[in-house]
C-alpha positions, -999 to 999 in steps of 0.1 A, spaced: -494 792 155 -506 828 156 -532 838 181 -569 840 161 -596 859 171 -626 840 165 -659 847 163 -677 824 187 -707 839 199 -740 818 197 -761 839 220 -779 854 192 -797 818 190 -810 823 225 -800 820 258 -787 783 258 -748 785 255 -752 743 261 -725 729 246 -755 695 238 -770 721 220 -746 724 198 -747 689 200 -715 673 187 -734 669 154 -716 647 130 -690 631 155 -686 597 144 -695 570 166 -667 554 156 -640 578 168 -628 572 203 -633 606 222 -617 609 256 -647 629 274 -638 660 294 -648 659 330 -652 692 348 -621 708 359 -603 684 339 -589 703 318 -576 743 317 -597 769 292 -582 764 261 -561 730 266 -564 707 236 -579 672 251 -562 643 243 -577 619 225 -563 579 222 -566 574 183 -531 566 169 -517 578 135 -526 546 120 -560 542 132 -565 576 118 -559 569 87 -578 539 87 -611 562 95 -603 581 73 -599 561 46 -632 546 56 -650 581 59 -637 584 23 -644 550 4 -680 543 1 -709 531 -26 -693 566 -46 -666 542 -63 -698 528 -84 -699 559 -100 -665 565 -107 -663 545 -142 -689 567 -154 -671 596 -144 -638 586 -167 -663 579 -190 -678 614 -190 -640 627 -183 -628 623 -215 -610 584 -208 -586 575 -188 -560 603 -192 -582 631 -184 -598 610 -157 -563 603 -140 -556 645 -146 -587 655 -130 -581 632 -97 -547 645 -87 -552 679 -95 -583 679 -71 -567 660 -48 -541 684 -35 -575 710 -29 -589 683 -14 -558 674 10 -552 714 16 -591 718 28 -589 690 58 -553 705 66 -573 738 69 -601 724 85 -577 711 112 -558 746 115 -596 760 128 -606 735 146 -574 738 165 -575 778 165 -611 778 176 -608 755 203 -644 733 184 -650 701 179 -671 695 150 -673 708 114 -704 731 113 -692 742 151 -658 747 135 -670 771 105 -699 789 128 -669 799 153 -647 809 127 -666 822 98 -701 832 118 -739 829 122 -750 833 90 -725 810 74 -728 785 97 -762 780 95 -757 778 60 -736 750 66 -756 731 89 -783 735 60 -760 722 38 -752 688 56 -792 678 61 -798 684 27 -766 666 18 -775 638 40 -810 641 26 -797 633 -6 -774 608 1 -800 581 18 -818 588 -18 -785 575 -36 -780 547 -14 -820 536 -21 -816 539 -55 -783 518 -51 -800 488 -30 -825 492 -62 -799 486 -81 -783 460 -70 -817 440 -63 -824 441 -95 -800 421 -106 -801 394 -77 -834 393 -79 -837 388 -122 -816 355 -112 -835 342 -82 -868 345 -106 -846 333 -134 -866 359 -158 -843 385 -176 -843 416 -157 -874 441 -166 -891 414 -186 -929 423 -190 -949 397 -169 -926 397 -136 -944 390 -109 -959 421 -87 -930 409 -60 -904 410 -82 -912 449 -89 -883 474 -80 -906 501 -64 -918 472 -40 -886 456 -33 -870 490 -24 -898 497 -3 -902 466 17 -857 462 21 -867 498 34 -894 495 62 -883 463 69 -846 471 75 -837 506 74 -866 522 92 -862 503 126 -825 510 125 -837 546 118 -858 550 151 -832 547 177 -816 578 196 -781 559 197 -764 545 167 -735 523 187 -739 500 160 -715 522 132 -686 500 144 -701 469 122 -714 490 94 -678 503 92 -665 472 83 -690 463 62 -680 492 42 -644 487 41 -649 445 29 -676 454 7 -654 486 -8 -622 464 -12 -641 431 -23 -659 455 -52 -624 472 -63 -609 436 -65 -640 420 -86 -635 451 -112 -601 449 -115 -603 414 -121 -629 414 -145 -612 439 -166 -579 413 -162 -600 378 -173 -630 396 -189 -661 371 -193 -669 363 -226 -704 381 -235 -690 412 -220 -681 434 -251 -668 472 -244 -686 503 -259 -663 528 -277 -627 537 -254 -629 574 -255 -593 588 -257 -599 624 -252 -624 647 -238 -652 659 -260 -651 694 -247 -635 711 -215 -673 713 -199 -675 674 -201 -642 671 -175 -660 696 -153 -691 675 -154 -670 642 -136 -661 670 -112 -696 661 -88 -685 623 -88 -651 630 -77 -660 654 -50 -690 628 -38 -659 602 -36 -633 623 -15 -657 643 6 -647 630 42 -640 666 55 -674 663 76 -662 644 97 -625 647 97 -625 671 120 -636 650 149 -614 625 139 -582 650 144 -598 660 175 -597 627 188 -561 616 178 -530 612 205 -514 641 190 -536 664 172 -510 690 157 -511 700 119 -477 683 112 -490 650 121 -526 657 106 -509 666 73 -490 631 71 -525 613 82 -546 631 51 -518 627 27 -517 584 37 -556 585 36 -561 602 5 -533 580 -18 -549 552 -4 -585 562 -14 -573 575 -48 -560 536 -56 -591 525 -48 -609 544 -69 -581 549 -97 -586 512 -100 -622 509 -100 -624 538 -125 -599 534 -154 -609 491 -152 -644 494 -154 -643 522 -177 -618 502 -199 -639 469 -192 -674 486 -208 -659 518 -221 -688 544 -233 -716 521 -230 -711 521 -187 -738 520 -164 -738 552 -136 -738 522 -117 -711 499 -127 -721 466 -112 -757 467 -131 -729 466 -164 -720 429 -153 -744 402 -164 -766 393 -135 -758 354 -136 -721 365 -122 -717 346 -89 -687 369 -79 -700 396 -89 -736 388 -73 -716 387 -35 -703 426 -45 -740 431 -50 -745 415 -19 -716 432 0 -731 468 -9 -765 464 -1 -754 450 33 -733 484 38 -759 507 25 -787 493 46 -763 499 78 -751 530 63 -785 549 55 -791 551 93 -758 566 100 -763 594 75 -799 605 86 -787 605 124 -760 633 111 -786 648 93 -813 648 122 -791 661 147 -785 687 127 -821 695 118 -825 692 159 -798 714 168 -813 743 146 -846 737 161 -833 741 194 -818 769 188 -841 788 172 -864 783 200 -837 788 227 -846 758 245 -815 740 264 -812 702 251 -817 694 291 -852 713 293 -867 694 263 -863 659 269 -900 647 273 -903 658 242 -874 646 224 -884 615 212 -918 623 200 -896 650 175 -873 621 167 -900 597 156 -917 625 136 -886 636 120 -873 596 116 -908 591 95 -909 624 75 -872 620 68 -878 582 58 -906 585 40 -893 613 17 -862 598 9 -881 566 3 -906 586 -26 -877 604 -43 -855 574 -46 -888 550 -64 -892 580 -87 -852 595 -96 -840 558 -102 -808 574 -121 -783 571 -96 -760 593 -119 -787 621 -114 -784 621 -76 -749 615 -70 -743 650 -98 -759 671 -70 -750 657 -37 -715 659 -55 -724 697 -57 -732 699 -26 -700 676 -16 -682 706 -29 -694 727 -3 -677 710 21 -646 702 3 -635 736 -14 -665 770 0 -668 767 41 -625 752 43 -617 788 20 -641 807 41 -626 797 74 -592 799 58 -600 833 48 -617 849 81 -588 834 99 -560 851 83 -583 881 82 -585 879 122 -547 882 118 -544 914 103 -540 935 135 -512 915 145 -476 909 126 -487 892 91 -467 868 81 -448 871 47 -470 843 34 -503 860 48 -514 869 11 -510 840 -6 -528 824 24 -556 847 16 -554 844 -21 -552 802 -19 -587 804 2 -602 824 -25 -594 805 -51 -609 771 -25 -637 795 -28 -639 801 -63 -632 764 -72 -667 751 -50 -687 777 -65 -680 771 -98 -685 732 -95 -719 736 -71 -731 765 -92 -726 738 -127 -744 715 -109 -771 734 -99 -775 746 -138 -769 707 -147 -801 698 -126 -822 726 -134 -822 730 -172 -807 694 -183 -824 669 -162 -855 690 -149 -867 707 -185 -854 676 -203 
């Protein structure tokens, strides 16, 4: 690999070079790190972490599969049908594939650990903090989706427990989805919330993976042995315009976006080279596309046109099976929503820190009054936004904006300052192209977060 000059200089923050600072946001808890003692290891040696191939694929796979697959029959739906659905996916997924392989190349070239630490070495300040920004508010709007989602699903449980039909006039006040989201949330999610540690991902992971692979199974089986009262809307056959296929673009992205914290996870492996990085993303992502090629093109085929955003609220709510799916995510959301605002407060406490140049080890005393503040501002937010937005369609459109980010802009930026940083030495005969590919990774996000944006601002907001 050619020598990269990269830019890694975080005095202008202040005078804390402390690597806490920095703060190995966004490592999952669930990746075994090998931690460095001093004089361990020479400047510049890779450490070697003790994740195998395989169990790297399995995190991936589980970074990747989550409560997104709910969404995806919607997005064939809005796709154009099954077809332009199955189109869309493997087109993006060999952008998608390209920007963890070039996420990996940085990390390796720039000698960091993390995502945001990966693009503010590579690509610089400003960018960087414009990532950082851009995973809290990602976050952010993520623990509103999975809210909405536990919403969702209680709904339904609940419409069979009081044995009214769901949204019937004259439900009791306890039966109300503003309070039921509101007391799952203080109850549960808050006091997982608090804590400073989160050692508890390992369960929530496989929650996630049962619930994800219990849900794919009850959809494809329902499509197989539909139930009776089930009848399917119209099956569109082919998109109604080119704009509509761009508009399932958000979903997608919100789906496959694991690139956050891939980059840890390659950090942590035996053998962290590209070669073997390359084989791990490839596995993941064919194995997250089945997943969601066959919750997508059966649920779409099993209520065509007439699909919920959420596709379990499609199923009648007196389905046993279907009830434990409901079960299954709620279970995985209520573990996962702390996960996701720990990434996203670290992040908000990193910037803090630096912007008032005070080293992690200097502030302790008052660490956890910040965290408690930040826990209850966060919480509480979230909380508000997800009683009022109760489209989960909505949300997942923009955090799949935002998803983009991640996916396609900060992997072409890095890709792009990197072979830049090249140019005084011997360019390669593929240095152009290199350049070029980033550009259009560039290109690509901004035209799928800058639809978005227009999406939310002058169809939902002014509607």
């Amino acid at each position: 690999m050619a020598q990269v000059s990269i830019n890694s200089d975080y005095s202008e923050w202040g005078p804390s070079t402390d690597a806490g600072e920095r703060a190995r946001l966004l490592q999952s808890p669930c990746v075994d790190m090998a931690p460095k003692s001093e004089g361990e290891a020479s400047p510049g040696a890779p450490d070697r972490g003790t994740t195998s191939t395989l169990g790297a694929i399995f995190i991936v796979v589980n970074a990747c599969l989550g409560a997104g697959l709910l969404n995806f029959p919607a997005a064939f739906s809005t796709a154009g049908g099954v077809a332009a659905g199955i189109a869309l996916q493997m087109g993006m997924l060999v952008f998608i594939i390209s920007g963890l392989v070039i996420l990996a190349y940085c990390s390796q070239a720039s000698n960091e650990r993390t995502y945001q630490e990966v693009v503010w070495a590579v690509c610089g300040k400003l960018t960087g903090v414009l990532c950082e920004v851009a995973i809290a508010v990602y976050t952010f709007g993520t623990c509103i989706a999975f809210l909405i989602i536990i919403g969702d699903q209680q709904d339904k449980i609940i419409a069979v427990m009081a044995k009214d039909p769901e949204g019937a006039s004259g439900s009791p006040w306890y039966t109300d989805r503003k309070f039921t989201i509101s007391l799952t949330a203080f109850l549960f999610i808050l006091p997982l919330s608090i804590p400073r540690e989160i050692g508890f991902q390992k369960y929530a992971s496989f929650l996630s993976v049962v619930g994800t692979w219990y849900v794919t199974a009850i959809i494809i089986i329902k499509y197989i042995w539909p139930d009776k009262e089930m009848r399917p809307g119209d099956i569109l056959t082919r998109p109604v315009s080119w704009m509509a296929v761009f508009n399932a673009m958000p979903t997608i992205c919100f789906g496959f976006q694991c690139h956050v914290s891939s980059v840890p996870v390659f950090n942590s492996m035996q053998r962290p080279e590209i070669k073997t990085w390359g084989g791990v993303v490839t596995a993941a992502m064919v194995i997250a596309l089945a997943v969601y090629m066959g919750t997508g093109i059966c649920g779409f085929l099993t209520f065509g046109a007439a699909v919920d955003p959420d596709v379990l609220r499609s199923y009648p709510s007196e389905d046993v099976a279907v009830a434990v799916a409901r079960a299954f995510i709620i279970l995985s959301v209520l573990t996962s929503y702390p996960i996701l605002h720990f990434c996203g407060r670290a992040v908000v406490e990193g910037l803090w820190l630096r912007y008032k140049g005070v080293p992690v080890e200097e502030d302790v005393g008052l660490e956890r009054q910040r965290r408690v503040l930040q826990t209850l501002v966060w919480f509480l937010l979230t909380l508000l936004l997800a009683l009022f937005i109760p489209d989960i369609g909505k949300v997942i459109s923009v955090i799949g904006g935002l998803a983009a980010c991640f996916i396609f802009i900060f992997p072409g930026l890095c890709l792009i300052q990197a072979k830049l940083s090249e140019m005084e030495e011997v360019k390669p005969a593929s240095w152009w192209a290199l350049v070029s590919y980033g550009v259009l990774l560039v290109t690509l996000g901004a035209f799928i977060f800058g639809q978005t944006t227009a999406n939310a601002i002058f169809v939902d907001l002014l509607a």
